[in-house]
GUTI-904977 format. One record per atom (N, C-alpha, C): residue in three letters; x, y, z. Coordinates in steps of 0.001 Angstrom, whole numbers, plus 500000, padded with zeros to 6 digits. Example, Ala and Ser with C-alpha at 12.3 -4.5 7.8 and 13.67 -1.06 7.14 Angstrom:
2
Ala513190494310507800Ala512300495500507800Ala513200496700507800Ser512850497750507080Ser513670498940507140Ser512900500030507870
***
This chain:
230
Unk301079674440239468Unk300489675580238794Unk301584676542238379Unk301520676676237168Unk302545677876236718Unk302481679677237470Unk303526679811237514Unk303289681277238523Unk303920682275237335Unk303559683246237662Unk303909684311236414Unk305235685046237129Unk305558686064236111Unk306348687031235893Unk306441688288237348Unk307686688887237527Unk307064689855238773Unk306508691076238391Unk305824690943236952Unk305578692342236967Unk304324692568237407Unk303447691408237706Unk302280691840238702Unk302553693025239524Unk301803694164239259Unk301751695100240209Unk300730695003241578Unk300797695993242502Unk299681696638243446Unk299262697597243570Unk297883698048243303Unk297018699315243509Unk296426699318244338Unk295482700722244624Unk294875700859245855Unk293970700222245547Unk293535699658246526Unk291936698433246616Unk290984699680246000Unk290261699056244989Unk289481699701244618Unk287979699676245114Unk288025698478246474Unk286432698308246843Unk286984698047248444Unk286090698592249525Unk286464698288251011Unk286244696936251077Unk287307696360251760Unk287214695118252467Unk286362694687253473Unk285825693601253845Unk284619693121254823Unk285564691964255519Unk285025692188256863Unk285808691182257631Unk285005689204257212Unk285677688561257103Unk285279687227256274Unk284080686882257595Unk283426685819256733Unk282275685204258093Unk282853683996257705Unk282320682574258182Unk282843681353258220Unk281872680380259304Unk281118679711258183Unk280223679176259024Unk280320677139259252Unk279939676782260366Unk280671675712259922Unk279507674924260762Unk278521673626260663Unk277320673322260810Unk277391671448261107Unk277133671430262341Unk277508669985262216Unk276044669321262838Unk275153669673262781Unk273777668950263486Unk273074669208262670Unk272723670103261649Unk271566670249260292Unk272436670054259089Unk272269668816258314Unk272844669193257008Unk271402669207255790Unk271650669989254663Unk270547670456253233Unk270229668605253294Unk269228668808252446Unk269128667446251756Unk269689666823250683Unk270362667661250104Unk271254667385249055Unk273020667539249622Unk273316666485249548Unk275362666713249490Unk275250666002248573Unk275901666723247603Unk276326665648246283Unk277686665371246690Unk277656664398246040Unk278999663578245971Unk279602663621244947Unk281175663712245261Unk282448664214244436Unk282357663616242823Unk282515664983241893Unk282564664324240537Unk283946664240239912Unk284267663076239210Unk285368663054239178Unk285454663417237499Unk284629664270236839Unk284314664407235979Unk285910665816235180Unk284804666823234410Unk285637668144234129Unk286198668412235113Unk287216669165235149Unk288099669969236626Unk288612670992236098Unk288206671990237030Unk288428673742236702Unk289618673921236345Unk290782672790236676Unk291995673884236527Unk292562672202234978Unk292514673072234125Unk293357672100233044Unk294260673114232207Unk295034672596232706Unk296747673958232834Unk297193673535230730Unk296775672801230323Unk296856672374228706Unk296250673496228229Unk295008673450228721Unk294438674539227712Unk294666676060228251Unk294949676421229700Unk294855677433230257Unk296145678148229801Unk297401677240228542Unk298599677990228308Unk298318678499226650Unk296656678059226500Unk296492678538225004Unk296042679902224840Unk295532680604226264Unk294887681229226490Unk295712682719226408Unk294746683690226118Unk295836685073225949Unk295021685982226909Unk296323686968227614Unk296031687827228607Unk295719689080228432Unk294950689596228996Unk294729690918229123Unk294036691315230449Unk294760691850231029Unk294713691937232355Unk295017693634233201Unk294064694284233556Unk294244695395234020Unk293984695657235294Unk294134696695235788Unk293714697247237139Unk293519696390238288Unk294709695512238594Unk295410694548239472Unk294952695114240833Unk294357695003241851Unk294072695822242980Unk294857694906243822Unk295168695822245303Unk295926695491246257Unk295658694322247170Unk297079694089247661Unk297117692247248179Unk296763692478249921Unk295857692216250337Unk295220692414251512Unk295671690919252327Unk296421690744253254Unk296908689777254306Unk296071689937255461Unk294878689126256063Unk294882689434257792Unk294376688074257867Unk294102688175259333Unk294168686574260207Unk292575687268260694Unk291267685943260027Unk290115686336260311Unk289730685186261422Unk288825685929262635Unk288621684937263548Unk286982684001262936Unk286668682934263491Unk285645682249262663Unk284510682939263176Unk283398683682262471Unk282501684527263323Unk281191683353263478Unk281035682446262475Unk279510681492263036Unk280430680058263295Unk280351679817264763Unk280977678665264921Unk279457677942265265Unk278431677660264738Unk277424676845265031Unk276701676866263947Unk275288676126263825Unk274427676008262787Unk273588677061263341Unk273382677704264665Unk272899678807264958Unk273353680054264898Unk274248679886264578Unk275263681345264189Unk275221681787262608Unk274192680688261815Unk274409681155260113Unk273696682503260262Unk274208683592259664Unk273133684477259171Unk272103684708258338Unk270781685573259145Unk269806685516258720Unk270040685765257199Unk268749685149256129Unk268477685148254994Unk269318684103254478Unk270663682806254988Unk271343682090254379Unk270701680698254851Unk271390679782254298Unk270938678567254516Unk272526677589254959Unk272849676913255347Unk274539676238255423Unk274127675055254908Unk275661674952254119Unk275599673443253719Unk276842672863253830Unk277010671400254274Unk277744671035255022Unk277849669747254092Unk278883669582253261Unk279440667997253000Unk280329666967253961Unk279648665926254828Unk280784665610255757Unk282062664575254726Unk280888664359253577Unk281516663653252761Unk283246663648252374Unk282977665033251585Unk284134665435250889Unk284864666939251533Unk284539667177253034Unk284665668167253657Unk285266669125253646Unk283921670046253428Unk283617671515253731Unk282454671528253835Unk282232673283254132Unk280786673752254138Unk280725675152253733Unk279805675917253603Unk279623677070252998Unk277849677523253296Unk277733678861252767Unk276778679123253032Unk276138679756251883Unk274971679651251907Unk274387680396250384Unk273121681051251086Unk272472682261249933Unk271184682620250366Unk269853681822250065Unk269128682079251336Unk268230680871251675Unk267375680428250663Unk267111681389249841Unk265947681621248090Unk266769680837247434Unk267591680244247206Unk268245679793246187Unk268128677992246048Unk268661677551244917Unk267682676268245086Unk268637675347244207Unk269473674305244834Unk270481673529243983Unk270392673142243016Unk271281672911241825Unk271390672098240468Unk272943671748240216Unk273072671179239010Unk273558670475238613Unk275123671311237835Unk275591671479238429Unk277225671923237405Unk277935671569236974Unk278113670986235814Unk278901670069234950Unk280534670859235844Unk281005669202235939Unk282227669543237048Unk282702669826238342Unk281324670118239194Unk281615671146240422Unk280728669859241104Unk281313670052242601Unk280778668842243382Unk279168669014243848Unk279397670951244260Unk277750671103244616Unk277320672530244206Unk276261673135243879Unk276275673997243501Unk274566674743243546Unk274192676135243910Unk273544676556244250Unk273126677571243279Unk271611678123242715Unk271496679612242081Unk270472679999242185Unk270541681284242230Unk269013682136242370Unk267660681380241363Unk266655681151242237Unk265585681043241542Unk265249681364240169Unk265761682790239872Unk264785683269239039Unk266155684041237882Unk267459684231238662Unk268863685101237482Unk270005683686237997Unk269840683007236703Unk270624681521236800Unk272084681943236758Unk272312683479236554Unk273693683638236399Unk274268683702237893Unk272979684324238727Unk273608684591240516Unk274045683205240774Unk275240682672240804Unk274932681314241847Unk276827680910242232Unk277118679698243559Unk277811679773243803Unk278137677993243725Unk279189677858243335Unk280348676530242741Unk280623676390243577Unk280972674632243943Unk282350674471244667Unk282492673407243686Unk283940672884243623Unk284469671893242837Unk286008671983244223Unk286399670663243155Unk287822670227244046Unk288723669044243041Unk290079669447243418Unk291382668021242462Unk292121667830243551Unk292267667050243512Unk293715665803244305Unk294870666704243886Unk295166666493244753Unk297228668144245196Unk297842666848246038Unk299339667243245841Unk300198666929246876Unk300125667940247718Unk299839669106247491Unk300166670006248653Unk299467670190249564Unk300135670742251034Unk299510671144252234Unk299050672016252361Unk298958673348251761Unk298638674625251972Unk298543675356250624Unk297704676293250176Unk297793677691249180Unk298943678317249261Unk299791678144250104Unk301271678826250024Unk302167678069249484Unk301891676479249326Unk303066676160248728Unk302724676243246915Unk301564676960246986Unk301248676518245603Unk301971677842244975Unk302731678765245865Unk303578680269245582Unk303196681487246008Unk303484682580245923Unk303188683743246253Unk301412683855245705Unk301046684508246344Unk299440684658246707Unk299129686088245118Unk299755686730245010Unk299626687187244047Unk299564687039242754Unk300589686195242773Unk301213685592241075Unk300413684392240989Unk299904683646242306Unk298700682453242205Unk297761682730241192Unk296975683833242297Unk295664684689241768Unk295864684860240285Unk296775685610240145Unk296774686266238693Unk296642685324237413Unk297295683942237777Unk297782683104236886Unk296204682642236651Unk295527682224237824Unk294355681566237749Unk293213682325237122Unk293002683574237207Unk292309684421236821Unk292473684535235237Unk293647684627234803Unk293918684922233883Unk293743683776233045Unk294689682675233225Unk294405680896232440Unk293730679936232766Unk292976680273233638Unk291904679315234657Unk290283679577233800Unk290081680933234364Unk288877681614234566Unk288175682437233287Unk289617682717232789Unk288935683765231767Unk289214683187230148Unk288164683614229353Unk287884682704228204Unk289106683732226961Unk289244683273225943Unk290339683991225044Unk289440685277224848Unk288353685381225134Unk287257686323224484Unk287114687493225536Unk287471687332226684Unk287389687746228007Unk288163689306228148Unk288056689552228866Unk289157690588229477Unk288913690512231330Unk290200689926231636Unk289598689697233609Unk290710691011234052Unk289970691249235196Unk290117692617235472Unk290305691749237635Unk291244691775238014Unk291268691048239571Unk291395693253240168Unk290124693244241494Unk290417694279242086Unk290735693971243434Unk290598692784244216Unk291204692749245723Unk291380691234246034Unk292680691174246538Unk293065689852247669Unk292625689762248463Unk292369688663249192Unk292596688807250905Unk293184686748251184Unk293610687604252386Unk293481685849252915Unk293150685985254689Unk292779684759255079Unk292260684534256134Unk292441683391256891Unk292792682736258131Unk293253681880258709Unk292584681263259223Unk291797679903259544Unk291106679406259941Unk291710678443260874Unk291368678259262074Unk292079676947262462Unk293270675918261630Unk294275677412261582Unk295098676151261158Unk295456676397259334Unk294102676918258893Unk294079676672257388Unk294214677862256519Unk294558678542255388Unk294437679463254831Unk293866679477253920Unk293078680635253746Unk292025680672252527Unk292794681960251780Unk292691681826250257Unk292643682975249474Unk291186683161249026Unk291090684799249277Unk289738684941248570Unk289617686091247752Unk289537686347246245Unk289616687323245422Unk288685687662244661Unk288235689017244368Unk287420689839243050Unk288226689873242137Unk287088689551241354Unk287460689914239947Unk286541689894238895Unk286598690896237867Unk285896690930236461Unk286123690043235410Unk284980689508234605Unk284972689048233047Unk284619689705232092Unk284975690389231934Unk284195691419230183Unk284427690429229031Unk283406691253228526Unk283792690697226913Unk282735691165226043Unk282206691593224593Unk281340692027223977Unk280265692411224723Unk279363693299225196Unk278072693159225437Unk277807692986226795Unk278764691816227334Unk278592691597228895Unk279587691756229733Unk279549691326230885Unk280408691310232042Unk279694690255233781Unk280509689618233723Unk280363689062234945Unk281146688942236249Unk280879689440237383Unk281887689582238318Unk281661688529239310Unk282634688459240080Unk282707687254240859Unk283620687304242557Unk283324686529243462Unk284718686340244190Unk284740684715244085Unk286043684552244440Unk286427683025244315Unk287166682862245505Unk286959681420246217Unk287453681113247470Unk288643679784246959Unk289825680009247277Unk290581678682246708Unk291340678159248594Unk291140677153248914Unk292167676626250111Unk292603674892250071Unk293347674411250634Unk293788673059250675Unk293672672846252090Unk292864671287251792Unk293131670389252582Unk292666668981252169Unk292812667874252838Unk292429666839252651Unk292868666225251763Unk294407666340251431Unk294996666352249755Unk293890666698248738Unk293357667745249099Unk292264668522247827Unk292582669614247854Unk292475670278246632Unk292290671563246437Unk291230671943245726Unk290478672544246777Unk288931672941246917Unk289074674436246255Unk287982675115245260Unk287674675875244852Unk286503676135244530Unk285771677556245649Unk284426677964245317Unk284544679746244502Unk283423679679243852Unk283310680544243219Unk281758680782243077Unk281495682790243422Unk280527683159243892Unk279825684046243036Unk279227684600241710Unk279220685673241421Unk278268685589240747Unk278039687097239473Unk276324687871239358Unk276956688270238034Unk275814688869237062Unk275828689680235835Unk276445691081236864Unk277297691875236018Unk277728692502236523Unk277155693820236734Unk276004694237236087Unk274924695250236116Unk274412694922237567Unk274272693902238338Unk274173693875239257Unk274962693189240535Unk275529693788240040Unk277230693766241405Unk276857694362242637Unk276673695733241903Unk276669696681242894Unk275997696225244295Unk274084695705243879Unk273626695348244920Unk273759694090245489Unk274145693275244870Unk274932691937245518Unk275772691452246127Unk277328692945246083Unk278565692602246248Unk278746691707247661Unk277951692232248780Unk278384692562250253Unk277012691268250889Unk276626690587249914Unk275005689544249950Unk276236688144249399Unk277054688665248523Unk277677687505247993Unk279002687309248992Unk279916688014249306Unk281061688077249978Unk280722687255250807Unk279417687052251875Unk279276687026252603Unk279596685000252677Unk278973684587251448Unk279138683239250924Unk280624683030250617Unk281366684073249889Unk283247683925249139Unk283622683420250873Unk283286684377252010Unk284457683779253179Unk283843683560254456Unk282559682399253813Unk282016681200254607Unk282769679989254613Unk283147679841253412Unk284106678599253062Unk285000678068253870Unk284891676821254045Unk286011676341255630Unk285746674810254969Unk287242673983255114Unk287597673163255163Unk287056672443256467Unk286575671118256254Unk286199670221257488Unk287360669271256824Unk288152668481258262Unk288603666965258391Unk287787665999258036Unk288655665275257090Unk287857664025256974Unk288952662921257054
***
């Protein structure tokens, strides 16, 4: 992955941080695990260098070591549901109303009943690498991805907070960030970590008119995300 320039700056977090949850479920799995598509893949670095930046209000790079708070299928929190691929391993958690389909590209994927925009991705590509750190500094990662990954030429992405978090062993990046563009806006957090020679990427987010009441309903799914051995 190409890493940018140092002029990435840091500002003050523009939104309080929440300590991550992390749920991980090995005696109930959904009825649905889809199985790995080897189809589209989020990151196609060809087109992501056609892409033009505009990029503001960079918020601050938040580092801590989160302990796993649901180590059981009884520990999910109320109103979520866990879902557990032993397949292609991980698991995550979504809210319980929500009802799976189909995401061109993404291995499994979840959305509100009734606002098809609420809903949360996972997808994954084959890496040599062992860790989100060798993929470079956690900043210039983010930025690159946000910027040539995520956001369309039409876009304007706006990243307001880092974090990362340690799991047995594993590190997760997990970041906000905005999509503008004419008329709309969509906000999001995105969970990126390695393992399993994969590099797994979920992504969580809402129309942005309704952020506000979602932010701290969705987070809660961005740092559920945990790598299982396979």
């Amino acid at each position: 992955m190409a890493t940018l320039r140092s002029w990435v700056s840091s500002l003050p977090n523009q939104f309080a941080m929440q300590n991550s949850a992390v749920s991980s479920r090995s005696t109930v799995v959904p009825s649905s695990v889809i199985k790995a598509s080897s189809g589209d893949l989020l990151m196609n670095e060809k087109d992501c260098l056609k892409r033009r930046l505009i990029l503001v209000g960079v918020g601050a790079v938040t580092t801590s070591l989160f302990p796993a708070r649901f180590a059981s299928a009884e520990g999910v929190p109320k109103g979520y549901q866990a879902f557990v691929d032993f397949t292609d391993g991980y698991s995550y958690v979504y809210p319980s109303d929500w009802r799976d389909f189909d995401f061109r590209g993404h291995d499994s994927a979840f959305k509100d009943r009734f606002a098809a925009l609420q809903h949360v991705r996972v997808s994954f590509i084959p890496t040599n690498k062992n860790d989100v750190h060798d993929l470079g500094p956690m900043e210039e990662v983010i930025f690159d991805l946000v910027k040539n990954v995520y956001a369309a030429p039409t876009q304007i992405p706006t990243i307001y907070d880092m974090q990362e978090r340690t799991i047995d062993g594993k590190n997760y990046w997990t970041f906000e960030y905005d999509l503008a563009s004419s008329g709309f806006s969509r906000t999001a957090f995105a969970t990126i970590a390695i393992g399993n020679g994969r590099y797994y990427t979920l992504v969580v987010g809402a129309n942005e008119r309704r952020w506000s009441r979602l932010r701290d309903k969705l987070k809660v799914v961005a740092d559920s995300f945990k790598i299982l051995d396979i």
